[in-house]
CHARMM internal coordinates of N, CA and C (Angstrom, degrees):
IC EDIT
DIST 1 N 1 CA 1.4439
DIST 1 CA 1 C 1.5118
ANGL 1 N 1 CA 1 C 108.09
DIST 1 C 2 N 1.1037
ANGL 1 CA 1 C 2 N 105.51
DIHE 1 N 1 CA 1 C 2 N 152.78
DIST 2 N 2 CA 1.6417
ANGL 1 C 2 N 2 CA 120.97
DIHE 1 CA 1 C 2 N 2 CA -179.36
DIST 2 CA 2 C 0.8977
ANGL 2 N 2 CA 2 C 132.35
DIHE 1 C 2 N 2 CA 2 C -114.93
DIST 2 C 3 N 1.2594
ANGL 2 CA 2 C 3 N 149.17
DIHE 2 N 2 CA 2 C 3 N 70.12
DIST 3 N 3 CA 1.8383
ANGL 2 C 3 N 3 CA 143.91
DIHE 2 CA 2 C 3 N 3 CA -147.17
DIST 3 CA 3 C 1.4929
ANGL 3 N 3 CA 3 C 103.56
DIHE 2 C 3 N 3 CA 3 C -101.19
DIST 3 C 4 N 1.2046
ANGL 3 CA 3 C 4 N 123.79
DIHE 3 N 3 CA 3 C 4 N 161.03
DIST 4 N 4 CA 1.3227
ANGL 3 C 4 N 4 CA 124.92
DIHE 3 CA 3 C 4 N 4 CA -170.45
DIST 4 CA 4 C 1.8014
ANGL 4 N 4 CA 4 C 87.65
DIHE 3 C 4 N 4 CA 4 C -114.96
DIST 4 C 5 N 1.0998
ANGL 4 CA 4 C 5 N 127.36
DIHE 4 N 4 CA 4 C 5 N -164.83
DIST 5 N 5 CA 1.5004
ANGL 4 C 5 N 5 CA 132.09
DIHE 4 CA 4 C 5 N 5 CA -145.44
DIST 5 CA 5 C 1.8122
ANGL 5 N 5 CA 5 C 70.81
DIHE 4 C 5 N 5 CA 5 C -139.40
DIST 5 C 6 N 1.1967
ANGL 5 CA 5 C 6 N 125.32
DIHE 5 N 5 CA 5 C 6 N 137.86
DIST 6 N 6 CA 1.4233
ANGL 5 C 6 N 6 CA 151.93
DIHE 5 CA 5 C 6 N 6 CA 170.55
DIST 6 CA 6 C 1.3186
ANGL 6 N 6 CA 6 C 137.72
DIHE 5 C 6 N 6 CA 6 C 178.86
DIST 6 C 7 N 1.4143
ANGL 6 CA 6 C 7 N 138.21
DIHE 6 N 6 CA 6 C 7 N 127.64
DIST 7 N 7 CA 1.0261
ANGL 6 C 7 N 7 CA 161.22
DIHE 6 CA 6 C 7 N 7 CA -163.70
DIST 7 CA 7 C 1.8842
ANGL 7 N 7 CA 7 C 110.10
DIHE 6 C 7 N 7 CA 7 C -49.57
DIST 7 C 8 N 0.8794
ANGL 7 CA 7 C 8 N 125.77
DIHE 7 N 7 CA 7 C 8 N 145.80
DIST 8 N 8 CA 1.6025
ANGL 7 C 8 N 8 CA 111.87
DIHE 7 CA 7 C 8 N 8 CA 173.20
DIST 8 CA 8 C 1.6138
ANGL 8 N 8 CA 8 C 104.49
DIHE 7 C 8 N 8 CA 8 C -51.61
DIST 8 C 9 N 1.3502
ANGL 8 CA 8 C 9 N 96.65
DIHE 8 N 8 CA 8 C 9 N 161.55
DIST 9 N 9 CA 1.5442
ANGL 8 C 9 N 9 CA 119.92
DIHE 8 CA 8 C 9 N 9 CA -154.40
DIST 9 CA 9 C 1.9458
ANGL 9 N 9 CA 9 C 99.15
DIHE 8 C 9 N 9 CA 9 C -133.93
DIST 9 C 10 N 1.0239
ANGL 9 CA 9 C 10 N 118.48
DIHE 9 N 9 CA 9 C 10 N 106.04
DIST 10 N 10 CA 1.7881
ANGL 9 C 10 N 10 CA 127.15
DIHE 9 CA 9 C 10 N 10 CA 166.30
DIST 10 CA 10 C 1.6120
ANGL 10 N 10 CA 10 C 112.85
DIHE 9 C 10 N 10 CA 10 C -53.35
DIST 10 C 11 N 1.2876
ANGL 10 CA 10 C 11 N 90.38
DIHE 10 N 10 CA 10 C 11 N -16.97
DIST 11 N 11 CA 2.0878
ANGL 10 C 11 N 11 CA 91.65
DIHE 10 CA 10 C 11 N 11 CA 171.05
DIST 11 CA 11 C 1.1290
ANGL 11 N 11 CA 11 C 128.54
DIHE 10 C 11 N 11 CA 11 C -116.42
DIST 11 C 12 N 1.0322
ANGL 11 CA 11 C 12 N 114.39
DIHE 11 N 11 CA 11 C 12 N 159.17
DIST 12 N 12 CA 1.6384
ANGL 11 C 12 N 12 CA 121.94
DIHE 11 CA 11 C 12 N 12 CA -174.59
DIST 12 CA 12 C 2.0105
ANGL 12 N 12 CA 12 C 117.27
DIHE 11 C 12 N 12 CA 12 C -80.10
DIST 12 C 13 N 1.0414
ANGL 12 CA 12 C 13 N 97.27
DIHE 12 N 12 CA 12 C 13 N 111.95
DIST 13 N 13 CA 1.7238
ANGL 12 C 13 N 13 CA 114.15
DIHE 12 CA 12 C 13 N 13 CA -177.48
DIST 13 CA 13 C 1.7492
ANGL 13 N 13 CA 13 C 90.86
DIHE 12 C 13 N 13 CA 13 C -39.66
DIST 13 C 14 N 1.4471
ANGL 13 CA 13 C 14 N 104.52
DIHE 13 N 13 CA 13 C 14 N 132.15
DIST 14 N 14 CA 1.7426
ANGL 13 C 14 N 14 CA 113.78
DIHE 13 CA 13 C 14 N 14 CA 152.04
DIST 14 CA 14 C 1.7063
ANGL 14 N 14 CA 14 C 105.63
DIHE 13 C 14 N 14 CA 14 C -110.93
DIST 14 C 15 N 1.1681
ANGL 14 CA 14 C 15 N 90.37
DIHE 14 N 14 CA 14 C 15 N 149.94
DIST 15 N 15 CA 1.4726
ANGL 14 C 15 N 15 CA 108.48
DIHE 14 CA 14 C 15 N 15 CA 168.86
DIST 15 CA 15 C 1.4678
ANGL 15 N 15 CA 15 C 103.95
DIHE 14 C 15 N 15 CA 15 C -112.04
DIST 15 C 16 N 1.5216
ANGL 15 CA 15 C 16 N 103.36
DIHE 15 N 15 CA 15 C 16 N 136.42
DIST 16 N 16 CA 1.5923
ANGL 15 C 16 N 16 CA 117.54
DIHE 15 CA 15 C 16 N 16 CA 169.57
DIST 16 CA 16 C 1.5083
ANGL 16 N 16 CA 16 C 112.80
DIHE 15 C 16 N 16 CA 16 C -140.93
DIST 16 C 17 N 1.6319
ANGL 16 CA 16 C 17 N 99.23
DIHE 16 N 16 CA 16 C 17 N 121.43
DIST 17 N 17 CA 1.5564
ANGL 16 C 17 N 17 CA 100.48
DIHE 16 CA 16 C 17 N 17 CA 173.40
DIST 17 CA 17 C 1.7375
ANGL 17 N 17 CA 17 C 122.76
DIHE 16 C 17 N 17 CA 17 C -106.86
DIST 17 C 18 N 0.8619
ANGL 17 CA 17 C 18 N 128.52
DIHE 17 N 17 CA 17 C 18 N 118.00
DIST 18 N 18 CA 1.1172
ANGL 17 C 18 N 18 CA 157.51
DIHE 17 CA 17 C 18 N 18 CA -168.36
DIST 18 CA 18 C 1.8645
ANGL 18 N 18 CA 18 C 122.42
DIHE 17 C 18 N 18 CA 18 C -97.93
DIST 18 C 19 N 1.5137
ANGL 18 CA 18 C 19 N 105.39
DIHE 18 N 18 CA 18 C 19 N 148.14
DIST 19 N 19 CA 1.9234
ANGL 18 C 19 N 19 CA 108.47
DIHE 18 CA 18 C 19 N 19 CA -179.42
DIST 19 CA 19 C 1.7352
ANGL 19 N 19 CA 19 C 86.89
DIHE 18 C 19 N 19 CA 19 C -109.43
DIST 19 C 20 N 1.5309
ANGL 19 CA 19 C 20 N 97.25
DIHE 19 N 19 CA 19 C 20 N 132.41
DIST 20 N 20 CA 1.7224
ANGL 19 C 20 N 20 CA 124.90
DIHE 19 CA 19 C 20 N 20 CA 163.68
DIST 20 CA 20 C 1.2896
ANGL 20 N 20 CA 20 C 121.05
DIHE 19 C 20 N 20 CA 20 C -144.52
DIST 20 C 21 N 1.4950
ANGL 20 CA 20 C 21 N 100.34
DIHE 20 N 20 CA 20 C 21 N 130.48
DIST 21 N 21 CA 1.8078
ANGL 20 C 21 N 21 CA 86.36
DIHE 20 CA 20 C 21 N 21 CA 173.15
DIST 21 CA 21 C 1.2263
ANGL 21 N 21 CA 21 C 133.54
DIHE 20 C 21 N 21 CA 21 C 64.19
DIST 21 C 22 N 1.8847
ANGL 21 CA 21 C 22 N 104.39
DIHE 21 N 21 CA 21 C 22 N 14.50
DIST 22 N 22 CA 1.5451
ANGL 21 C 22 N 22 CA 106.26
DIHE 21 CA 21 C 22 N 22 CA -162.31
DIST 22 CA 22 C 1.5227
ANGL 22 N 22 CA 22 C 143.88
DIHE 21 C 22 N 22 CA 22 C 83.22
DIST 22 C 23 N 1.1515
ANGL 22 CA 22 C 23 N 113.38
DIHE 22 N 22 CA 22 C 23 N -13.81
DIST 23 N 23 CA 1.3087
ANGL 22 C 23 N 23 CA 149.12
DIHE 22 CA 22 C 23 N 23 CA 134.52
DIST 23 CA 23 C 1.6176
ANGL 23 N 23 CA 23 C 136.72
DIHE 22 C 23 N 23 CA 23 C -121.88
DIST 23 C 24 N 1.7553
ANGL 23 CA 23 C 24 N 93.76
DIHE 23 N 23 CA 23 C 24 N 157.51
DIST 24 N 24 CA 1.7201
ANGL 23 C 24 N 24 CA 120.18
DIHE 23 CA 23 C 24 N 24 CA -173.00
DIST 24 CA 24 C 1.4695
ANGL 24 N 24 CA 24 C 106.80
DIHE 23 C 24 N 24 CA 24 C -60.45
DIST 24 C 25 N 1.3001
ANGL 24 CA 24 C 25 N 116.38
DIHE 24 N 24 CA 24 C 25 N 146.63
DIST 25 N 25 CA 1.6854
ANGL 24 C 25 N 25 CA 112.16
DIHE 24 CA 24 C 25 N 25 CA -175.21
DIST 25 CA 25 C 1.5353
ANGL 25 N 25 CA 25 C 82.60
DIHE 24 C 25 N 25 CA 25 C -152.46
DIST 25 C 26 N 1.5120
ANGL 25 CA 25 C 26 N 97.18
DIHE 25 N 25 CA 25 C 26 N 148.97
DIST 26 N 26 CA 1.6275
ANGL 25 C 26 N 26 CA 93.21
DIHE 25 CA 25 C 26 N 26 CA 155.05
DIST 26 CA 26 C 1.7386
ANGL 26 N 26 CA 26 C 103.59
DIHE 25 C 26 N 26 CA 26 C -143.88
DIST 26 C 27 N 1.5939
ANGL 26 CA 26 C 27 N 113.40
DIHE 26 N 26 CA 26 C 27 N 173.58
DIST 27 N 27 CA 1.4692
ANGL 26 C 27 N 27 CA 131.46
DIHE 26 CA 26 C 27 N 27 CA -160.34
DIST 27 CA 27 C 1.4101
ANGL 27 N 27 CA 27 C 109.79
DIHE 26 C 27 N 27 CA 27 C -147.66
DIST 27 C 28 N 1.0939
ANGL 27 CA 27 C 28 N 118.57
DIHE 27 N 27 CA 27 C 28 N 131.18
DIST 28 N 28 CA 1.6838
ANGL 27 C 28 N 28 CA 135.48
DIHE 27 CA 27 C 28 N 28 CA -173.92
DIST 28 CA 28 C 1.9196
ANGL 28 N 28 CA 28 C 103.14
DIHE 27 C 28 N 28 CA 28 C -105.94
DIST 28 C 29 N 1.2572
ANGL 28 CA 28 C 29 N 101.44
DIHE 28 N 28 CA 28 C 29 N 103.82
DIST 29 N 29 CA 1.4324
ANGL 28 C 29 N 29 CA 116.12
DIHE 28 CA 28 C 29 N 29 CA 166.50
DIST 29 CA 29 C 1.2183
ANGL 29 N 29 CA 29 C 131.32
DIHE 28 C 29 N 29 CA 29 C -106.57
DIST 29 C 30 N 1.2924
ANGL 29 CA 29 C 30 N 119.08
DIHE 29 N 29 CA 29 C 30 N 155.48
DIST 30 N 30 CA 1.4156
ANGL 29 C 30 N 30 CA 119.06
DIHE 29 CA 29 C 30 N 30 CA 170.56
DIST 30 CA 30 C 1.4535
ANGL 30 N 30 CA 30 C 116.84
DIHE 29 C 30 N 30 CA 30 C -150.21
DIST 30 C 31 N 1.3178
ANGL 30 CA 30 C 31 N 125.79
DIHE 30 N 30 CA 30 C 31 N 141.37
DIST 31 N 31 CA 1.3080
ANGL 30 C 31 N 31 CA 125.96
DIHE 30 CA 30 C 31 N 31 CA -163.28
DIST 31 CA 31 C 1.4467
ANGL 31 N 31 CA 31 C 116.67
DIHE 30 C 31 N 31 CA 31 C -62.53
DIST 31 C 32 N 1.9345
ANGL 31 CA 31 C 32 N 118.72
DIHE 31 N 31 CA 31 C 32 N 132.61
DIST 32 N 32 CA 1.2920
ANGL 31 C 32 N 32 CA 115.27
DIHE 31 CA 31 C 32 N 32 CA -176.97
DIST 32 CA 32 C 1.4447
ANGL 32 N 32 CA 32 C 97.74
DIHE 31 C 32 N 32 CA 32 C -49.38
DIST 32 C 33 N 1.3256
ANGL 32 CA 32 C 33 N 87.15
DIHE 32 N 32 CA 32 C 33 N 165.10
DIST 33 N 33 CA 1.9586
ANGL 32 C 33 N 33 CA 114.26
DIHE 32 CA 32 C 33 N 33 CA 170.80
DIST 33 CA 33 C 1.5043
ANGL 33 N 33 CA 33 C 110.08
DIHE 32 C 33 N 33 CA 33 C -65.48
DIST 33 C 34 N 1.5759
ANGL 33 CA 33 C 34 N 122.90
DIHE 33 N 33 CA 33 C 34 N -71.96
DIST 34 N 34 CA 1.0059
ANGL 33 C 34 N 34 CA 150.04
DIHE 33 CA 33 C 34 N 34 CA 162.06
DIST 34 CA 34 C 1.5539
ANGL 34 N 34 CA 34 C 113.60
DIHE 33 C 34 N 34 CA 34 C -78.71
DIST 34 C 35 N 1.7642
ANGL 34 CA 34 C 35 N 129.02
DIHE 34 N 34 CA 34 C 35 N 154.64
DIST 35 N 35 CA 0.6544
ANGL 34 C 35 N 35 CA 142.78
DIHE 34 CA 34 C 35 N 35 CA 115.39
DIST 35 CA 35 C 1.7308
ANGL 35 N 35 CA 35 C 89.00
DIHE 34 C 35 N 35 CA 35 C 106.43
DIST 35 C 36 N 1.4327
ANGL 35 CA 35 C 36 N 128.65
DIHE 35 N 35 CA 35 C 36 N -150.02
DIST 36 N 36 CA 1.5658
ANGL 35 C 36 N 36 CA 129.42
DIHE 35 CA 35 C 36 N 36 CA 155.54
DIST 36 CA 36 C 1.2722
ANGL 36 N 36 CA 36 C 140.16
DIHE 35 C 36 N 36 CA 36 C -89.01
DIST 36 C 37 N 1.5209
ANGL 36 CA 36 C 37 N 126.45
DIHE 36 N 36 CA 36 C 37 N 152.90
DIST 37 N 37 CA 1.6622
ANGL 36 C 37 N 37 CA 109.22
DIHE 36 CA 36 C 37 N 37 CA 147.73
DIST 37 CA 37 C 1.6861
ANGL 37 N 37 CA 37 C 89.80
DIHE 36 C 37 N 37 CA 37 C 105.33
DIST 37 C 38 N 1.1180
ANGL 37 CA 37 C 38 N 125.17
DIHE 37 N 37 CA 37 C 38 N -156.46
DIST 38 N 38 CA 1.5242
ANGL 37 C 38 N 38 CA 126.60
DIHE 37 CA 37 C 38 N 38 CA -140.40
DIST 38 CA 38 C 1.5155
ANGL 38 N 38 CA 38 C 102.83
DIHE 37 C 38 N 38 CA 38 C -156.72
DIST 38 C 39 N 1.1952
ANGL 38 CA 38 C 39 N 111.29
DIHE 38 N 38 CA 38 C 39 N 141.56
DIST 39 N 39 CA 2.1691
ANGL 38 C 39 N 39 CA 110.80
DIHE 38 CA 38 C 39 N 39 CA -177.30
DIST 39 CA 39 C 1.9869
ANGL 39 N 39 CA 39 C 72.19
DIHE 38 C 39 N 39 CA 39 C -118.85
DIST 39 C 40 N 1.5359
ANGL 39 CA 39 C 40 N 87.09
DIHE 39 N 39 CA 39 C 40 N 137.85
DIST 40 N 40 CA 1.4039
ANGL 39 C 40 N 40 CA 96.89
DIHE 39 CA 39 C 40 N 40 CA 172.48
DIST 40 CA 40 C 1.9167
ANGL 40 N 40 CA 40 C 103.67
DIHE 39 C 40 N 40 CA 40 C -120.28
DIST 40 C 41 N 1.6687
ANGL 40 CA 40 C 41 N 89.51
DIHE 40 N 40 CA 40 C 41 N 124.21
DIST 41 N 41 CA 1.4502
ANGL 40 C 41 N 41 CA 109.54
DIHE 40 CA 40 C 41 N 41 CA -148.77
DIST 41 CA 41 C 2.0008
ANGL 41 N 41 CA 41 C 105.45
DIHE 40 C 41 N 41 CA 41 C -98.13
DIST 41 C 42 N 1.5258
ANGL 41 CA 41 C 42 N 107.49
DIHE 41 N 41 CA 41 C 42 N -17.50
DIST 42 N 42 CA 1.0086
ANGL 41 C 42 N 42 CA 93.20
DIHE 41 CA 41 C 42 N 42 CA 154.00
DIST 42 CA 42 C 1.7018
ANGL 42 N 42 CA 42 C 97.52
DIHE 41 C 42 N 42 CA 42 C -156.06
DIST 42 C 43 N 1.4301
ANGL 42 CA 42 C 43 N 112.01
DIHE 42 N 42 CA 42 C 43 N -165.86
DIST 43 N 43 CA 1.7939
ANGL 42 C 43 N 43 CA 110.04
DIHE 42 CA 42 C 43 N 43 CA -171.89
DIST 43 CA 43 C 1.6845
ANGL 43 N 43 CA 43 C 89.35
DIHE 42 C 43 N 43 CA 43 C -173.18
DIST 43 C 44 N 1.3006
ANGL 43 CA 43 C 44 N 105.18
DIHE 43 N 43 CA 43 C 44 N 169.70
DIST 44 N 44 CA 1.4860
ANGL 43 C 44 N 44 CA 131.03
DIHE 43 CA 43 C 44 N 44 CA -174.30
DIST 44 CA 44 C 1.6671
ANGL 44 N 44 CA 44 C 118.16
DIHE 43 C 44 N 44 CA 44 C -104.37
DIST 44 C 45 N 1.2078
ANGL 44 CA 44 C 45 N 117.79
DIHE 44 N 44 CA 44 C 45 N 101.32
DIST 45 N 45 CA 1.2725
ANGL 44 C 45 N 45 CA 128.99
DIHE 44 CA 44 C 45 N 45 CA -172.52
DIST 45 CA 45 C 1.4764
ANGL 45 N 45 CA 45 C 99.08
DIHE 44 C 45 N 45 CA 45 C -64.56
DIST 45 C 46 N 1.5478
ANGL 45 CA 45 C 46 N 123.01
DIHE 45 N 45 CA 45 C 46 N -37.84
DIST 46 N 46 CA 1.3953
ANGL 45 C 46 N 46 CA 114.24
DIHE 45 CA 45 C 46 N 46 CA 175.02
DIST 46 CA 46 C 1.4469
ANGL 46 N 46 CA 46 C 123.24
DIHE 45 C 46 N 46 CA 46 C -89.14
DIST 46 C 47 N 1.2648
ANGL 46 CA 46 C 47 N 109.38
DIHE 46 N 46 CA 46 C 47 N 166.26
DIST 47 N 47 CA 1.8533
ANGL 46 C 47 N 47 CA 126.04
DIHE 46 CA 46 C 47 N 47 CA -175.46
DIST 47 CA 47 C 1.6867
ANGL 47 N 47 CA 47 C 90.93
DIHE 46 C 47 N 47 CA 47 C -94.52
DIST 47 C 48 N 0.9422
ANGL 47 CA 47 C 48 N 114.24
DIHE 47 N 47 CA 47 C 48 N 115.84
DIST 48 N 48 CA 1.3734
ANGL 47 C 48 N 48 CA 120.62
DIHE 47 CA 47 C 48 N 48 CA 139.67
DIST 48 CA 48 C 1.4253
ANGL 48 N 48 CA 48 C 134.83
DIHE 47 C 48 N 48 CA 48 C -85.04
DIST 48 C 49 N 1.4670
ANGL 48 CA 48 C 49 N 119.33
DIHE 48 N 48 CA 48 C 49 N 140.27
DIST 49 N 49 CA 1.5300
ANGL 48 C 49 N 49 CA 138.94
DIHE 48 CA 48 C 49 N 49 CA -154.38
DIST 49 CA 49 C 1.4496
ANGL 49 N 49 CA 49 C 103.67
DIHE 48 C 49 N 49 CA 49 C -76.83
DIST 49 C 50 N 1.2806
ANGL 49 CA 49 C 50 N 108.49
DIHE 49 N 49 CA 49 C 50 N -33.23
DIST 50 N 50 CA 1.5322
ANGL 49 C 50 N 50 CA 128.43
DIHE 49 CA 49 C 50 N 50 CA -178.38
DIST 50 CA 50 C 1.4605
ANGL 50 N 50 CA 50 C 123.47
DIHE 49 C 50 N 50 CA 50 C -127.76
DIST 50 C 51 N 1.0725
ANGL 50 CA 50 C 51 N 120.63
DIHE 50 N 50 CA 50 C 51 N 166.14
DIST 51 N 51 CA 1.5758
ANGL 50 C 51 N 51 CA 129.22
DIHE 50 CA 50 C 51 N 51 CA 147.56
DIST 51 CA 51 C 1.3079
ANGL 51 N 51 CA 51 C 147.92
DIHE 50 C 51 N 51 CA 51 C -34.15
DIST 51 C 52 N 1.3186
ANGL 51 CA 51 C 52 N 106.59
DIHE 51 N 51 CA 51 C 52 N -74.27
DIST 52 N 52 CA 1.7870
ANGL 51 C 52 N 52 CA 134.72
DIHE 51 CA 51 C 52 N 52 CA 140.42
DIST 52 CA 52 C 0.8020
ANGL 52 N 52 CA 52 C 116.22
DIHE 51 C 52 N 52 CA 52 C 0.83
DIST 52 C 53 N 1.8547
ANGL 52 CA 52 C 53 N 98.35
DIHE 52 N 52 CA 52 C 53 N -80.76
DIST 53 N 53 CA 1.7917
ANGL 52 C 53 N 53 CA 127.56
DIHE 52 CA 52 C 53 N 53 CA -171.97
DIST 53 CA 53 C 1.6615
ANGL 53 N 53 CA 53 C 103.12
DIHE 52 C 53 N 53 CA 53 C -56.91
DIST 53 C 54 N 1.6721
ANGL 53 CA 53 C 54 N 105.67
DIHE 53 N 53 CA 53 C 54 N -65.48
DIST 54 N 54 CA 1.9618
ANGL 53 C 54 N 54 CA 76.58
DIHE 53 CA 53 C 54 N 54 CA -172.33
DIST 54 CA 54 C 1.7358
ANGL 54 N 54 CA 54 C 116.64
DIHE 53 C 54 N 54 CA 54 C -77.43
DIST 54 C 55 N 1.1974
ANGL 54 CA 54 C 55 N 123.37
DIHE 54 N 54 CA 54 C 55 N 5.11
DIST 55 N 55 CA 1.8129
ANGL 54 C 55 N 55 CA 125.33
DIHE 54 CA 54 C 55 N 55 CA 174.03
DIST 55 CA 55 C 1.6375
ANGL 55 N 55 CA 55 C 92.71
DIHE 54 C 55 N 55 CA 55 C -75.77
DIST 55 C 56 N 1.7113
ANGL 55 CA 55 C 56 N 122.89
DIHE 55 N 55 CA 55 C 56 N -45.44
DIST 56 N 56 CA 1.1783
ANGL 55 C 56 N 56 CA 97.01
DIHE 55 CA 55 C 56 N 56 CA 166.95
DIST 56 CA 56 C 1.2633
ANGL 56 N 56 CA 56 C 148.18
DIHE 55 C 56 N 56 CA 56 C -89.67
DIST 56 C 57 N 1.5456
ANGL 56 CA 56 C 57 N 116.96
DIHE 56 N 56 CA 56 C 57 N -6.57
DIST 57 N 57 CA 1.9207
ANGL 56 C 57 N 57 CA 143.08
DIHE 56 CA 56 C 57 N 57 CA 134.54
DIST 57 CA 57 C 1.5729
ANGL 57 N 57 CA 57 C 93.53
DIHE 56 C 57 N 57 CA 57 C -19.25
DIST 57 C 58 N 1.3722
ANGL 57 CA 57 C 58 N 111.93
DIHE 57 N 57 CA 57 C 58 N -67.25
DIST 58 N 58 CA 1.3704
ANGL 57 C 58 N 58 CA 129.03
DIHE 57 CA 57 C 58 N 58 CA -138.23
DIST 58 CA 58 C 1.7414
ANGL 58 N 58 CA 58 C 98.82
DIHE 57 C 58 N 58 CA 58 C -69.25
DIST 58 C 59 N 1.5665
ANGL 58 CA 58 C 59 N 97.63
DIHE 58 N 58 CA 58 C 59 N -61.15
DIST 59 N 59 CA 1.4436
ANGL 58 C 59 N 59 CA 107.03
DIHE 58 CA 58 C 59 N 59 CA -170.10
DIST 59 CA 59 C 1.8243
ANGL 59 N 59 CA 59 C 98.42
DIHE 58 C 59 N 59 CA 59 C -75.46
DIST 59 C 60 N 1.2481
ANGL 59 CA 59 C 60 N 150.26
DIHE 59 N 59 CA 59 C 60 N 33.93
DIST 60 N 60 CA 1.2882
ANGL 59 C 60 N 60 CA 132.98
DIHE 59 CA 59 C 60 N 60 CA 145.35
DIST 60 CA 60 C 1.1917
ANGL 60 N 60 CA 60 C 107.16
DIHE 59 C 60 N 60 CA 60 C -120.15
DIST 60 C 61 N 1.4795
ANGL 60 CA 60 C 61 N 141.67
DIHE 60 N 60 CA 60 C 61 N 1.31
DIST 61 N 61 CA 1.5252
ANGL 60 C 61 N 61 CA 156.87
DIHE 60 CA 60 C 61 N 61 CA 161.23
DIST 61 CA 61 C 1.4404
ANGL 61 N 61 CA 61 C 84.76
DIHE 60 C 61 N 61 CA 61 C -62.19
DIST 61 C 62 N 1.4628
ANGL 61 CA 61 C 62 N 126.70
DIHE 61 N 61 CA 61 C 62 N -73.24
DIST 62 N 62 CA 1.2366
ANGL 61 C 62 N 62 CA 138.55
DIHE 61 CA 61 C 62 N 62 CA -160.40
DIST 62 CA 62 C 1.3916
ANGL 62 N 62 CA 62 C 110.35
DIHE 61 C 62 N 62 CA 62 C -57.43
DIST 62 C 63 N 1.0480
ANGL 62 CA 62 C 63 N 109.85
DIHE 62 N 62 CA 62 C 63 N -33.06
DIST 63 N 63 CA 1.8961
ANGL 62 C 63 N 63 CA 118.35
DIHE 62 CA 62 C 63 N 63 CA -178.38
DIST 63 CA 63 C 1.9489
ANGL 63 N 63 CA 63 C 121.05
DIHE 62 C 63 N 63 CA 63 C -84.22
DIST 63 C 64 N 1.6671
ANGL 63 CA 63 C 64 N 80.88
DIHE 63 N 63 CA 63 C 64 N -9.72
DIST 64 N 64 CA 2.0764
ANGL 63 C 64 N 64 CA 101.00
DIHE 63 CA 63 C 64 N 64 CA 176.18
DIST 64 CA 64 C 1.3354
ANGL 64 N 64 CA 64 C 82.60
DIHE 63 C 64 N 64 CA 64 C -82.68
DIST 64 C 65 N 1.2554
ANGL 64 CA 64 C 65 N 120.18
DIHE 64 N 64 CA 64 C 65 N -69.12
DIST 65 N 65 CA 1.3604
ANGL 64 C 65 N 65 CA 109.03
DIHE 64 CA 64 C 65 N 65 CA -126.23
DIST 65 CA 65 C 1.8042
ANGL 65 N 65 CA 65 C 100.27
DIHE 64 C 65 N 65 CA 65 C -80.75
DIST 65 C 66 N 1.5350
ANGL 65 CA 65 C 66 N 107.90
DIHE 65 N 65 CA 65 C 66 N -21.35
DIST 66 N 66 CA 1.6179
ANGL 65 C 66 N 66 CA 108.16
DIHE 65 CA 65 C 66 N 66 CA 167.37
DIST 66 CA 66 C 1.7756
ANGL 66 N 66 CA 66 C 117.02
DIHE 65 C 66 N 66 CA 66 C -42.39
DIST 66 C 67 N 1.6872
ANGL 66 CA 66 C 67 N 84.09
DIHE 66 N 66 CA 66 C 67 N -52.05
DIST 67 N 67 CA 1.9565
ANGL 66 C 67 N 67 CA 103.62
DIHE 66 CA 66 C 67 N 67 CA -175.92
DIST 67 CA 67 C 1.1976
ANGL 67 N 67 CA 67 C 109.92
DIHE 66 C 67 N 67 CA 67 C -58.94
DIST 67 C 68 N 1.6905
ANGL 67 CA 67 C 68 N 122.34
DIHE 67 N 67 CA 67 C 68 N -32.21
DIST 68 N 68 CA 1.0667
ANGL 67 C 68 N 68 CA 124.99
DIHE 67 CA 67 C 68 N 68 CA -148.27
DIST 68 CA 68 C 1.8514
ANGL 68 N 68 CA 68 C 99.10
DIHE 67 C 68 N 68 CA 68 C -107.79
DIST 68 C 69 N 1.0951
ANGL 68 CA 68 C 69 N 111.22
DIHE 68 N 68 CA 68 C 69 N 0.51
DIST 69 N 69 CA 2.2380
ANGL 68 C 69 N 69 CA 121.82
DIHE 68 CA 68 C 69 N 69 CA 174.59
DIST 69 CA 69 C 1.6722
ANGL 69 N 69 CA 69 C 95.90
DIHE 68 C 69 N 69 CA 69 C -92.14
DIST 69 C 70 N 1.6392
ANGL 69 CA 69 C 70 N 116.43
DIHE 69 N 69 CA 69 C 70 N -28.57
DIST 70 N 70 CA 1.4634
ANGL 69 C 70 N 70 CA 116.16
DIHE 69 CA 69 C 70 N 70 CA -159.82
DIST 70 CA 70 C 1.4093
ANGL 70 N 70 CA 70 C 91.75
DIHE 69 C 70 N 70 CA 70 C -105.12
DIST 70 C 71 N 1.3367
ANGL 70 CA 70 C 71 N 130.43
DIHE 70 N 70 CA 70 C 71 N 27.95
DIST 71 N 71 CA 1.3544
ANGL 70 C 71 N 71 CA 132.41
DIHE 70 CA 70 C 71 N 71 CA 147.07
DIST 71 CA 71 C 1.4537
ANGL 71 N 71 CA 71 C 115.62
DIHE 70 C 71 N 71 CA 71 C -103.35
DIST 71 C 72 N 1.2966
ANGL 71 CA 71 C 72 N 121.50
DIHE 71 N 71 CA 71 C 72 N -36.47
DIST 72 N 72 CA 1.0833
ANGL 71 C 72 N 72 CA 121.20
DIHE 71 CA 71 C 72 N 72 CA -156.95
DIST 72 CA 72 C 1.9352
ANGL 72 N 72 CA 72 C 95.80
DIHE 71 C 72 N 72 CA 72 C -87.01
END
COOR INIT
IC SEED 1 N 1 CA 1 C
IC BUILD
């Protein structure tokens, strides 16, 4: 997983998994602050074979980084 370095966030992270390149990928967004459109806060360095596999990549990335705001 790949997270970019960002400040706390007033919204709630979505996960979206997506087909590229022949394989499943998924990406953790959250709505800009200002202005439109989405800062995507983390993403999947690996190709997944299936669907499933990166929704479930996707959804325990998503479940760190929840655990990991209610530390800070």
């Amino acid at each position: 997983m790949t997270t970019s370095q960002s400040s706390h966030t007033p919204t709630a992270p979505a996960l979206h998994v997506f087909e590229q390149a022949g394989g499943w990928h998924w990406g953790i967004t959250v709505p800009r602050m200002m202005g439109s459109g989405f800062k995507v806060i983390a993403f999947s360095e690996k190709t997944f074979s299936v669907e499933d596999a990166a929704r479930t990549d996707g959804s325990q990335a998503l479940a760190s980084l929840a655990d990991n705001s209610t530390c800070n």
